[in-house]
VOGU-3710 file (C-alpha; in Angstrom, 3 decimals, decimal comma):
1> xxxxxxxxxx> -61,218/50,291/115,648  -62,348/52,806/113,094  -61,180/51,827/109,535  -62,373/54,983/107,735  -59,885/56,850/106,689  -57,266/54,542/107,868  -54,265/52,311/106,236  -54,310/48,660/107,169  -50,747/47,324/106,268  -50,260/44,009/106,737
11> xxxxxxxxxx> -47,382/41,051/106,776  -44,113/41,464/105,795  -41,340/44,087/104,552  -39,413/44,532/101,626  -36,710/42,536/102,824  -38,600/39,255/103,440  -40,340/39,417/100,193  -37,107/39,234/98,274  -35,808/35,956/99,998  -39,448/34,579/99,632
21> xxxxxxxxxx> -40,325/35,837/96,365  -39,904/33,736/92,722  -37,649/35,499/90,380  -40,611/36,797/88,161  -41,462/39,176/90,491  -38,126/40,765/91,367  -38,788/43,940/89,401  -41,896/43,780/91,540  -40,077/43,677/94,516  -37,474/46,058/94,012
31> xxxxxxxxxx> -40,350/48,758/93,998  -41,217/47,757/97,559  -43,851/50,304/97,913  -47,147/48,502/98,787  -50,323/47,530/96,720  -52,718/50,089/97,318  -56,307/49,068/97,469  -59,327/51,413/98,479  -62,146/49,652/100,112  -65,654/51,340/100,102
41> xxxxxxxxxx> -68,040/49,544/102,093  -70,904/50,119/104,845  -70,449/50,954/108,304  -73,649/51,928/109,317  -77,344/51,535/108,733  -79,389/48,863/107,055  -76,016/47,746/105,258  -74,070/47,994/108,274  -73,526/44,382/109,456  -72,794/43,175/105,731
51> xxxxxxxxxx> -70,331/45,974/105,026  -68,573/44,499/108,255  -68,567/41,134/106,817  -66,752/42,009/103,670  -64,236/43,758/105,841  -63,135/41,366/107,933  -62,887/38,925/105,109  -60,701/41,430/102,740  -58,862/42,340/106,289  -58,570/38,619/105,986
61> xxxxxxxxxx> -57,735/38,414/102,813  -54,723/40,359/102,708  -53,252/39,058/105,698  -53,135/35,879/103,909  -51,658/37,046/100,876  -48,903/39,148/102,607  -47,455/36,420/105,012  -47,195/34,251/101,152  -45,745/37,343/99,225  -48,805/39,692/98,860
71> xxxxxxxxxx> -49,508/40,668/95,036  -46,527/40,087/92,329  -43,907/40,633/95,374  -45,397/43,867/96,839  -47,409/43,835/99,907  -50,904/45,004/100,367  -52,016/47,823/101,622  -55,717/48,420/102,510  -57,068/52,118/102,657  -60,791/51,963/103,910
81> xxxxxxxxxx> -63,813/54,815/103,510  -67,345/54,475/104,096  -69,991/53,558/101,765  -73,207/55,967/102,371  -75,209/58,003/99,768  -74,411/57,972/95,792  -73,217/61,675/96,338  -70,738/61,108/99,564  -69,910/57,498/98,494  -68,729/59,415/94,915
91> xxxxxxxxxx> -66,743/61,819/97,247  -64,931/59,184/98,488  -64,050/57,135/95,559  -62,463/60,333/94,561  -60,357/61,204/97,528  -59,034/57,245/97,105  -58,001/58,207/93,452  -56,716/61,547/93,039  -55,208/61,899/96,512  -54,945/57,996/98,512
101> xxxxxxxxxx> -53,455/57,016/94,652  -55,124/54,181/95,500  -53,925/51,103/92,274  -57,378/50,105/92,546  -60,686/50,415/94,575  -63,217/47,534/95,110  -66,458/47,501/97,657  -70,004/48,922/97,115  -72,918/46,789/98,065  -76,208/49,071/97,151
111> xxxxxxxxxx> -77,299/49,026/92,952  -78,057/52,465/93,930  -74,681/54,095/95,200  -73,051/51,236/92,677  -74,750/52,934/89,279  -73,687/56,224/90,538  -69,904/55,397/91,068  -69,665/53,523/87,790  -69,617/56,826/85,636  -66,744/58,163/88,029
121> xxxxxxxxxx> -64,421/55,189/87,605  -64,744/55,224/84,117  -64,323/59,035/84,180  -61,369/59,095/86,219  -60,032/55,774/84,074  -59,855/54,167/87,732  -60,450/50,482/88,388  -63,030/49,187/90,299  -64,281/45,752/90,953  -67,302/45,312/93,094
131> xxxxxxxxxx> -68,172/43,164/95,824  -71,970/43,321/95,787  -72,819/46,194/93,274  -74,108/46,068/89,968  -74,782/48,542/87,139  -78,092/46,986/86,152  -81,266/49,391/86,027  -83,853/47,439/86,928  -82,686/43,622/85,118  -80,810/46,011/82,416
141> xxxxxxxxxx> -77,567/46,251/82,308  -76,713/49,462/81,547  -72,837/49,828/81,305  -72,437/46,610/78,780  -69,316/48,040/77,430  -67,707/49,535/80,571  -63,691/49,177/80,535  -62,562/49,916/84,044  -65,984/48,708/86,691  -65,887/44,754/87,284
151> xxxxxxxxxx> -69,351/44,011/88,654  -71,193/41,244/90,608  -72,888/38,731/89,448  -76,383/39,998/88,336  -79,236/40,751/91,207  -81,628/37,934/89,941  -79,331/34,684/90,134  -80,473/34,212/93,490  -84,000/34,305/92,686  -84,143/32,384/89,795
161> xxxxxxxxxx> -82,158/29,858/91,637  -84,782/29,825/94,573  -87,557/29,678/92,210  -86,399/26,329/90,817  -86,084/24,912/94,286  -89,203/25,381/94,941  -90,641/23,744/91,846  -88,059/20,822/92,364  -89,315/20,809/95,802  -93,454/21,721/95,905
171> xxxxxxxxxx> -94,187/21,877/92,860  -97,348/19,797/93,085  -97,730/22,012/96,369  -97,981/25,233/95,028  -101,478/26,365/94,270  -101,827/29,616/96,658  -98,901/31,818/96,283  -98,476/35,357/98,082  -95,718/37,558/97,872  -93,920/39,889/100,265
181> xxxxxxxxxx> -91,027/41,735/99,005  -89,163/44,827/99,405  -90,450/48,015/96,753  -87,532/48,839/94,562  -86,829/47,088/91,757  -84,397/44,152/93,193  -88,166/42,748/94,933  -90,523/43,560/92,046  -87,819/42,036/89,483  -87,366/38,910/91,548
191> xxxxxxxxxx> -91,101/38,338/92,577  -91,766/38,548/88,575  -89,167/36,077/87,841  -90,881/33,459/90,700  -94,036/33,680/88,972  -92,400/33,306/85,542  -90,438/30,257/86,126  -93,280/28,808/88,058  -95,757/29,169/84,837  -92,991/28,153/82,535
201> xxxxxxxxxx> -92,341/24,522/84,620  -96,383/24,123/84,141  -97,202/25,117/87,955  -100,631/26,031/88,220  -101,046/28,917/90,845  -103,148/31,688/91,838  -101,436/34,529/93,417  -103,908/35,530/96,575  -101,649/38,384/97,786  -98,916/40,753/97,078
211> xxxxxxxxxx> -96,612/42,947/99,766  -94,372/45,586/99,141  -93,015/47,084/102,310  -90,656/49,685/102,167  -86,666/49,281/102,580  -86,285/49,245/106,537  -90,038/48,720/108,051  -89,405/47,332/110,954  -93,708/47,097/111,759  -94,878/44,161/109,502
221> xxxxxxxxxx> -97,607/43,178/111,437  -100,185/44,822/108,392  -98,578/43,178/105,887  -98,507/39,787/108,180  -102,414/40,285/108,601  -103,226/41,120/104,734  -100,834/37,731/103,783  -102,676/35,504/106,734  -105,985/36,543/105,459  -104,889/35,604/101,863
231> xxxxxxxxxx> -104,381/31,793/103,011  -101,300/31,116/101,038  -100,291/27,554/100,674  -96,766/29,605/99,686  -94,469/32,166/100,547  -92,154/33,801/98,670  -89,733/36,763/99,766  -87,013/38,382/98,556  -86,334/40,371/101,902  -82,992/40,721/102,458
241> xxxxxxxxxx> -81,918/43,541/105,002  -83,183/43,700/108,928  -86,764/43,765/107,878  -85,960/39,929/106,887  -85,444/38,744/110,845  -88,378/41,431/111,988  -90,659/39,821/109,175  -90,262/36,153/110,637  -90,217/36,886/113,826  -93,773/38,934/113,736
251> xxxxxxxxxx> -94,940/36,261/111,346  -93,776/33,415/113,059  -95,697/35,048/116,288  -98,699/35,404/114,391  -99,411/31,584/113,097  -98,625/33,080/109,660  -95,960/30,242/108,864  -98,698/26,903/109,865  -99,014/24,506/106,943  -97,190/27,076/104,863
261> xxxxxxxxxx> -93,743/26,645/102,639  -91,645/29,602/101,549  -88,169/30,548/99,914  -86,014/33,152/101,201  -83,962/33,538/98,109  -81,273/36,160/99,624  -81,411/34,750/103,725  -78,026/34,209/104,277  -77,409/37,986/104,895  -79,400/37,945/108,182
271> xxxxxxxxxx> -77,927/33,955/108,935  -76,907/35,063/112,338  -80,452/36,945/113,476  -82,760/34,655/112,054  -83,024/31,902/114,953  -84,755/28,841/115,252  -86,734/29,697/117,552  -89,129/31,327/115,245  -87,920/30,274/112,242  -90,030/27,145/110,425
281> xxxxxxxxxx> -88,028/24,637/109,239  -87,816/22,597/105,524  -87,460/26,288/103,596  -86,108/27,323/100,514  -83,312/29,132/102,345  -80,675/31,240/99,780  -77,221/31,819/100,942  -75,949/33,160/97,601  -72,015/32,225/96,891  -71,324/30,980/100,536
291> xxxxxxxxxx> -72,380/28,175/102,233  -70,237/28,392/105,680  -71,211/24,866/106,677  -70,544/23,106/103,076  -69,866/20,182/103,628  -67,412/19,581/101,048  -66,067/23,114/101,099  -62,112/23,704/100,479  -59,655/24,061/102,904  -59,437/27,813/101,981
301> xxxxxxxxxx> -63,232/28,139/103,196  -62,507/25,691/106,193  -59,643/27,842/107,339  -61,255/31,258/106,745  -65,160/29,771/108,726  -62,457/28,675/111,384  -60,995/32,020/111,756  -63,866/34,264/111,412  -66,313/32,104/113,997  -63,733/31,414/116,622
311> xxxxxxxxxx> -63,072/35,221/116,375  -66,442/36,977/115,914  -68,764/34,223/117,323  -70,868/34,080/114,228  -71,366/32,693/110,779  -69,747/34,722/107,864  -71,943/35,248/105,289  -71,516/36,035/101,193  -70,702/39,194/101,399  -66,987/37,681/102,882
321> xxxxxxxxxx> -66,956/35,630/99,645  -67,315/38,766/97,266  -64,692/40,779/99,166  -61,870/38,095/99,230  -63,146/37,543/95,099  -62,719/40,883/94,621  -59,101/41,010/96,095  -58,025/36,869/94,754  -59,484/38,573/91,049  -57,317/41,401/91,238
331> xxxxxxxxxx> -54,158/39,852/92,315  -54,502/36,687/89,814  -55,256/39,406/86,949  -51,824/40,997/88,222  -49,636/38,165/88,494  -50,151/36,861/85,202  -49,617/40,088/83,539  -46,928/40,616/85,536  -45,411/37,247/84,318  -46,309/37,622/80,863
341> xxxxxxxxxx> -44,333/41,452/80,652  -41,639/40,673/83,277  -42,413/43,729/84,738  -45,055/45,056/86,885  -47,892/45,330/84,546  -49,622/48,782/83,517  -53,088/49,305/84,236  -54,588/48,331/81,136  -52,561/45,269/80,918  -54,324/43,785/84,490
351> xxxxxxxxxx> -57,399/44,779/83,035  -57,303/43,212/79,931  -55,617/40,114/82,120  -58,541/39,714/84,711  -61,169/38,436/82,791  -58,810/35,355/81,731  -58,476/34,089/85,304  -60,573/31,309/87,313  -59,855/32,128/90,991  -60,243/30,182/94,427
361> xxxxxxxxxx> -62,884/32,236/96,159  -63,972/31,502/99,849  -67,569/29,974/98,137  -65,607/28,167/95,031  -64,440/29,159/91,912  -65,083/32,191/90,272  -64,209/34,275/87,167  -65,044/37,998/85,321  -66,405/36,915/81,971  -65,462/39,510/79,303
371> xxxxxxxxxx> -67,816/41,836/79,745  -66,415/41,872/83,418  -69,602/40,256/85,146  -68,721/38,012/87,788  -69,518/34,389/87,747  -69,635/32,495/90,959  -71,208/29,185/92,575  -74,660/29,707/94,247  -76,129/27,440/97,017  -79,553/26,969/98,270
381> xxxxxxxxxx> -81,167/24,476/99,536  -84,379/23,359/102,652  -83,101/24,434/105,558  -82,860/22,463/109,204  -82,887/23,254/112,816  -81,582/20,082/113,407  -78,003/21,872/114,485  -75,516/22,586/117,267  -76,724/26,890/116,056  -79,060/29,020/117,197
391> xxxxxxxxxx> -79,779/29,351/113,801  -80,830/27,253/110,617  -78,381/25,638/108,403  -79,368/23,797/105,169  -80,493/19,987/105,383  -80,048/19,876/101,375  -77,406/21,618/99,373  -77,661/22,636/96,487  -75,311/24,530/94,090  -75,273/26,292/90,500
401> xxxxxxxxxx> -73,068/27,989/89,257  -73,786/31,915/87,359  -73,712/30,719/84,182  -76,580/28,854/84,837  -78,612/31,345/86,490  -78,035/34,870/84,610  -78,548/35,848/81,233  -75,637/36,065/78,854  -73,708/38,990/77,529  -76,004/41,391/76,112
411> xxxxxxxxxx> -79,512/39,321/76,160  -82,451/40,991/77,510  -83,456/38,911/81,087  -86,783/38,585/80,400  -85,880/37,078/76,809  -83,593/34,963/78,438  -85,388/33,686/80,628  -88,206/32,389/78,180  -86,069/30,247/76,921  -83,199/29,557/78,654
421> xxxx> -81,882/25,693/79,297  -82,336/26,044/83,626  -81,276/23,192/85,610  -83,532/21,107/87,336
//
């Protein structure tokens, strides 16, 4: 079915949300016109498969929330568009405004088509909470005192998190370490911040070889050669689209993994393609803020895994938890305005309400802090064949949440990071 530029309405009419619906919504529900929420999100390309992730879990996501009353009484209504290049994507965002009316937008995935969005939002005094998008420039943020664009947790959590992993796990291992990571600024930033926490936790290392392969390459084999010949004793990559699979696969092929560790900060976004067949087991393996085989995870996550496996016949990966956050975020910062005025609440009001609320995501709980970054559980841990998939899952888990990983409110990362209290 093509979504773009198509209204998914869910669940239940008017009439059933009155009988269903508590009293503190009943100027709510004598509106009866739906919730309107824009969805921008890939389709196509190297984003493709994780833009259809988030929908299906947002498609998911307001299923649920319609058969139990959708948002303060009203029901949901999802209007999708396609998430492509800063200029189109800004196109877009605009047509869901001005003429969709859209209440609020949420979606982007790429920093890039994220930073140029930002601007319009605030322009056009139009929220928009991200799934996956940030407004960082490199590791700055630059949009600290933004009023109407929620972002995502910050690019380097997952990295920094991976990094201590694999000091708590090879620390006394590491002495070759070689790099291959994608060359925009997510890969350099993340490769620095490696080689930063491994110096401050007293790791002595040599770095024997550095890779920066463009977005997309889907040829590794030179860069497999150049890191072979290099003799690493460790790998670290912050690969994260198709190239990730390719990269393994070519690698794997090539002897380049024998005798060798490595963390894979950001693998859960190619879960499904990377299969044990040539992937090495006891990794750092990242799966960011879901974990679809944790074992103590909530029912909310057991029902949603359920669902989305028995249905798609694969794993969901975090991009499903940052589009039902997006939506739960919304809705909780509605409701409680919505109680608190006894009407439905203006725009400001659920903006000014939203960073106040703790919310039941798919990967935990989550929350915008005031300056309306996103703060979420992470997990990581080694990874294991040892599995009834085709693929690895994690034979350790291990999970910390964002406070613990990104720098606060207006601190400089790399200051941060100097001296910050990390967990162990």
């Amino acid at each position: 079915m093509n979504l773009n530029r198509r209204s998914v309405l869910r669940g239940i009419g008017a009439a059933g949300l009155s009988a269903s619906m508590p009293g503190v919504f009943a100027p709510a529900i004598a509106q009866s016109k739906p919730v309107r929420i824009g969805i921008l999100a890939p389709r196509s390309g190297a984003m493709g498969t994780v833009g259809e992730c988030g929908i299906r879990a947002v498609q998911w996501a307001a299923d649920r929330m319609n058969k139990d009353g959708g948002i303060a009484g009203r029901p949901v209504e999802l209007i999708f568009e396609e998430e492509t290049s800063p200029k189109d994507t800004i196109e877009r965002f605009r047509r869901l405004v001005l003429q969709e009316k859209v209440d609020c937008v949420q979606g982007l995935i790429s920093t890039g088509v994220s930073m140029g969005v930002a601007p319009v939002a605030e322009e056009e005094q139009a929220l928009l909470i991200m799934w996956d998008g940030t407004t960082q420039d490199g590791v700055k943020e630059a949009m600290p005192d933004a009023r109407y664009v929620f972002r995502s947790t910050d690019n380097e959590c997952e990295a920094v998190m991976s990094s201590l992993l694999s000091v708590k796990y090879f620390g006394n291992k590491i002495k070759r370490v070689a790099g291959i990571n994608p060359d925009y600024s997510y890969g350099r930033n993340n490769w620095e911040a490696f080689r930063q926490i491994l110096t401050r936790a007293g790791v002595q290392y040599e770095v024997v070889a550095e890779q920066w392969p463009k977005v997309g390459t889907m040829d590794l084999t030179s860069h497999i050669a150049a890191l072979k010949a290099a003799k690493p004793d460790f790998i670290f990559s912050s690969m994260l689209f198709a190239d990730l699979p390719v990269f393994m696969k070519q690698g794997s092929a090539a002897g380049l993994f024998e005798g060798v560790n490595l963390a894979l900060p950001a693998a859960g976004w190619q879960l499904n393609q990377l299969k044990k067949s040539f992937m090495p087991e006891n990794i750092v393996f990242g799966h960011n803020t879901l974990y679809f085989a944790l074992p103590d995870a909530s029912p909310l996550q057991k029902a949603f895994v359920e669902d989305y496996m028995e249905r798609y016949q694969q794993a969901p990966h975090w991009e499903a938890d940052r589009a039902y956050f997006a939506l739960a975020a919304y809705k909780a910062g509605t409701e409680a305005a919505a109680k608190a005025t006894g009407r439905w609440p203006k725009l400001d009001e659920i903006i000014d309400a939203i960073p106040r609320q703790e919310v039941q995501s798919l990967g935990g709980p989550g929350r915008f802090r005031a300056d309306k970054i996103a703060e979420q559980v992470f997990y990581q841990g080694l990874s294991t064949n040892d599995n009834a998939y085709d693929f690895p899952t994690l034979r350790t888990v291990n999970a910390y949440t964002a406070d613990q990983l990104q720098k606060p409110p207006g601190m400089d990362f790399w200051e941060w990071l100097k001296t910050a209290k990390l967990p162990v």
